[in-house]
C-alpha positions in Angstrom: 17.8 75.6 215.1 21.1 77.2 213.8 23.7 78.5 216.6 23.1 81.8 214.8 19.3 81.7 215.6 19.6 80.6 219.0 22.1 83.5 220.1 19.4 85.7 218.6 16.8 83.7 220.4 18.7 84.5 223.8 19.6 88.0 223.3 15.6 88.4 223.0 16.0 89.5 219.0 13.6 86.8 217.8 9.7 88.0 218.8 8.1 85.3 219.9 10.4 82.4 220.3 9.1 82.1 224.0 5.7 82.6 224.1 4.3 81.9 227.3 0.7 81.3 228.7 0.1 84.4 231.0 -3.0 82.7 233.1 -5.2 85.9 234.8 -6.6 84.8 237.4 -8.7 87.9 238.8 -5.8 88.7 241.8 -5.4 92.4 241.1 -4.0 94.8 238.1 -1.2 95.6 240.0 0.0 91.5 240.2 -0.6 91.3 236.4 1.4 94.6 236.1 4.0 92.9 238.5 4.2 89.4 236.7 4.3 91.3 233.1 7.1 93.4 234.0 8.6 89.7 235.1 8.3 88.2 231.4 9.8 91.5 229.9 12.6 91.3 232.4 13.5 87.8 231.1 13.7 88.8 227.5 10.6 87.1 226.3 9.0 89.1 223.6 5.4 87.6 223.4 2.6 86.2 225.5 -0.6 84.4 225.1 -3.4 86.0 227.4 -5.2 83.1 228.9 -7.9 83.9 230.2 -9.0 81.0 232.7 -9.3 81.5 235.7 -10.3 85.2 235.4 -13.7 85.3 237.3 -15.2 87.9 235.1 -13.8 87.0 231.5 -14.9 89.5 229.0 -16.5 91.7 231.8 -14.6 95.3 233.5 -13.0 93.4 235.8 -10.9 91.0 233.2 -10.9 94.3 230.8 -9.0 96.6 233.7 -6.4 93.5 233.8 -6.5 93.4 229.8 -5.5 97.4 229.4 -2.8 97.1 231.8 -0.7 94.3 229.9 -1.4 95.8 226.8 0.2 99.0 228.6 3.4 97.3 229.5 3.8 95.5 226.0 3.4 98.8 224.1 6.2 100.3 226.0 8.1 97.5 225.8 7.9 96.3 222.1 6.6 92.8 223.4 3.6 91.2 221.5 0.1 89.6 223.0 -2.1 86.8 221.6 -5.8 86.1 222.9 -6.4 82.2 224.1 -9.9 82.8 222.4 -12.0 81.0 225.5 -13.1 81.0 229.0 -12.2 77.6 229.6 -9.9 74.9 227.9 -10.7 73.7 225.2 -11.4 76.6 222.8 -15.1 76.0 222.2 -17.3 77.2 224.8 -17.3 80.4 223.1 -17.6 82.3 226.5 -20.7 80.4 227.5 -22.3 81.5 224.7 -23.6 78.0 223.9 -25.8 78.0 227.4 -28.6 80.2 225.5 -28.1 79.2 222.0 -31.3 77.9 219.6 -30.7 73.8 219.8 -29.4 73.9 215.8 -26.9 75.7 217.0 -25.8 72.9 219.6 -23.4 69.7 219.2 -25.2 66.5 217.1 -24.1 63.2 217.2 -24.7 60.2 215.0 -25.3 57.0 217.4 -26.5 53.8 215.8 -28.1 50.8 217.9 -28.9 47.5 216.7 -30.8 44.4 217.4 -29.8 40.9 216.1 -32.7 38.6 214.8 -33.9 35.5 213.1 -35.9 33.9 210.3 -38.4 33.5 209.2 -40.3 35.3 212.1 -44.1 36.6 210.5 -45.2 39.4 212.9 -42.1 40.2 214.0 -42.1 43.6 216.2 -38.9 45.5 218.0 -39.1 48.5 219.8 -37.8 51.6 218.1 -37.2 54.3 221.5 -34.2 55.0 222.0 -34.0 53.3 225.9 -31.6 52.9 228.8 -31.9 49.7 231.1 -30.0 51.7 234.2 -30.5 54.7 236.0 -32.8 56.8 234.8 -34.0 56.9 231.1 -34.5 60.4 231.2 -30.7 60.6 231.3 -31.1 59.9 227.3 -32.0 62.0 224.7 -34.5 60.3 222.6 -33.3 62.4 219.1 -34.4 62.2 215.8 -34.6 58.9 214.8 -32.7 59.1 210.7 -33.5 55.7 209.5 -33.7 52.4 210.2 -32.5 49.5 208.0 -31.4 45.8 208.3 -28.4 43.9 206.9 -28.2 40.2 206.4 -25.7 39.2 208.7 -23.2 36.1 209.1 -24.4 33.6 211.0 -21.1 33.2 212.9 -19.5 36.5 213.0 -20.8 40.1 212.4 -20.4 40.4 208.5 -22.9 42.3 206.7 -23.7 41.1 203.4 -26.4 42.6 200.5 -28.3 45.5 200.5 -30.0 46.9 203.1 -33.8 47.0 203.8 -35.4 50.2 203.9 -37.6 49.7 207.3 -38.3 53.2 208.2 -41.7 53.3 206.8 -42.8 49.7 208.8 -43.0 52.0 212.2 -46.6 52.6 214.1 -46.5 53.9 217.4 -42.8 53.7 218.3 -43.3 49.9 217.5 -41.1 48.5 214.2 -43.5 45.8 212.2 -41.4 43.1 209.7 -41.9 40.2 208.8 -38.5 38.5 208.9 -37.1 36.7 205.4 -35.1 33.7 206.3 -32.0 34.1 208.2 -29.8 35.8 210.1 -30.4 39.8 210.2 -29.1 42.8 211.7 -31.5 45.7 212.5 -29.6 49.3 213.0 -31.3 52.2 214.0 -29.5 55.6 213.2 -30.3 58.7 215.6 -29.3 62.1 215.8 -28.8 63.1 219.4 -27.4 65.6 222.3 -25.9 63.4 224.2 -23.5 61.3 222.0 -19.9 62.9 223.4 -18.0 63.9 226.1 -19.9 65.2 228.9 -17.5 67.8 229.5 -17.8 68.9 226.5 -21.7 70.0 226.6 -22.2 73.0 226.1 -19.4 73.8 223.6 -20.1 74.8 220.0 -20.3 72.4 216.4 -17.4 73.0 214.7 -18.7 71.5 211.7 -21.4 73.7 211.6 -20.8 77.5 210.3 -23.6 79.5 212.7 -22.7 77.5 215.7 -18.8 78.6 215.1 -20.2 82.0 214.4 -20.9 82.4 218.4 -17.4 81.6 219.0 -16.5 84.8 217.0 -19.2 86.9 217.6 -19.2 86.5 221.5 -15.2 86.7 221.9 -13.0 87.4 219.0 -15.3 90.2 217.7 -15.7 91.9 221.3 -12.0 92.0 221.9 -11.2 93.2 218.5 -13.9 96.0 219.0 -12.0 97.3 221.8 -8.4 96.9 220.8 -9.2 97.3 216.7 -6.3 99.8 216.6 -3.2 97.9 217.9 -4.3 94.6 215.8 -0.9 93.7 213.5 1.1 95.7 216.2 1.0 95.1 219.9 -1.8 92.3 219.4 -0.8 89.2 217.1 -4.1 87.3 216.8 -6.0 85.2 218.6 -4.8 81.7 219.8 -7.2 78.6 219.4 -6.1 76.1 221.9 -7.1 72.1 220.9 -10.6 73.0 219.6 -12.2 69.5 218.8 -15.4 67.0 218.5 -14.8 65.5 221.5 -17.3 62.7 220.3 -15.9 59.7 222.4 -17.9 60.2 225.9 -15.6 57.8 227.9 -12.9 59.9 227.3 -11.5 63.9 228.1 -10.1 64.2 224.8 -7.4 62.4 222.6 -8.6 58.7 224.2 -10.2 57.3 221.7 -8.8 55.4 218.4 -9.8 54.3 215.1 -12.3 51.3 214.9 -13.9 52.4 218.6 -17.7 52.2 218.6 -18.5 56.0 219.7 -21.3 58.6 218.4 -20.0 60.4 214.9 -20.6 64.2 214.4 -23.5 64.9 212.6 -25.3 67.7 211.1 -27.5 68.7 208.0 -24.0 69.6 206.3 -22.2 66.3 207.2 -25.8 64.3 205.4 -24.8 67.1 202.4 -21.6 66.1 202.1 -21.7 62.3 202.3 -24.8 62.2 200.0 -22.7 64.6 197.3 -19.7 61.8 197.8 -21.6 58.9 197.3 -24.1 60.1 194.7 -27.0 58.7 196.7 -28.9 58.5 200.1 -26.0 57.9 202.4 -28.3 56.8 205.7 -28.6 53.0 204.9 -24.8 52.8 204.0 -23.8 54.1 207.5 -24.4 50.7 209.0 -21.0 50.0 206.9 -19.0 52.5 209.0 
């Protein structure tokens, strides 16, 4: 920053370059009136409306606080932005997930596998999806994708060959093979509910276009319809605040690394796009990953 630029910064001739979260937190217009007057008062030009812990977001309650900071920053040239949530992170699209058709709803890719020998004629696993603590209900069973085997290194975890296709050897939730000679690893892909952070739930798929559409419909497109007019003037926009997958479930957000065994997004777009990348049936090749 030049000296030049931070005078202006100082003498409050820059919009914007403090921008502040302005938390409502449902305590009375006449607080927010108070505490907006404040930020003016201390030559800061903008704020972001944020609207956790407001009790009644998007309701006449968190509307009432809405008018009057809008009130104050028209007579006093400042600018507002709209943290576009209930709750941190931007995602929960103002709980309009809760009631939302499951397509709409966050998928994950999880993979589980099962090491075996042989030659083994007769061989049988068991395909469902299980948990061996607490209670099983606790797991999604999902759509099972595919399931395929690798040869695999006797003494580490390398995957050689091709895969075999063993989707079609299932009766009953029961996998039939007849094991070739050797050492073989045998992956079973699922798309599930429950793959990320728990937190997380009910928050919308950002890699899917319908499930971000409730995100706009239920709060960018409700705000706008009320304040259409000062848009470009005494409103700047809305303010997405660390929107994410949130995939790894151990973990509230940034946690997780490269190489960690966690659930992958997944939807019909993601199989789209991987299959138009690869030129083929990407399922058996996600073992790889």
């Amino acid at each position: 920053m030049t000296l030049q630029r931070l005078q202006d910064a100082v003498a409050g001739t820059v919009p914007g370059a403090i921008m502040p979260l302005f938390w409502q937190k449902g305590t009375g217009t006449a607080t927010v009136r108070e505490e907006m007057e404040r930020i003016g008062d201390a030559g800061i030009r903008a704020v972001i409306l944020e609207a956790r812990p407001h009790p009644d977001f998007l309701g006449d309650g968190w509307w009432h606080d809405v008018d009057a900071v809008l009130k104050i920053a028209r007579r006093r040239g400042m600018r507002v932005w709209f943290f576009d949530d209930d709750s941190f992170p931007t995602g929960h699209a103002g709980g309009a997930v809760q009631d939302a058709a499951p397509e709409l709803r966050r998928r994950f890719l999880t993979e589980r596998h099962t090491d075996v020998v042989g030659p083994a004629a007769g061989a049988s696993l068991i395909v469902e999806r299980r948990q061996f603590w607490g209670p099983s209900a606790a797991l999604d069973p999902g759509t099972l994708l595919r399931v395929v085997a690798y040869r695999r290194a006797e003494d580490g975890h390398e995957l050689t060959g091709d895969p075999v296709e063993l989707t079609d050897r299932i009766t009953d939730g029961i996998l039939h093979w007849d094991i070739p000679d050797g050492w073989w690893r045998v992956f079973f892909l699922t798309a599930v509910a429950d793959g990320g952070s728990q937190r997380h739930a009910q928050h919308i798929d950002y890699l899917n276009a319908a499930s971000t559409q409730l995100l706009i419909d239920n709060v960018h497109e409700r705000i706008h319809a009320r304040y259409a007019a000062e848009f470009g003037s005494t409103i700047a926009g809305f303010f997405s605040d660390e929107p994410g997958i949130y995939n790894d479930p151990d973990t509230f957000d940034f946690g997780s690394q490269l190489g960690k065994s966690v659930p992958l997004p997944w939807n019909d777009d993601v199989l789209a796009g991987l299959a138009g990348a690869v030129g083929t049936d990407p399922l058996p090749l996600l073992p790889l990953l």
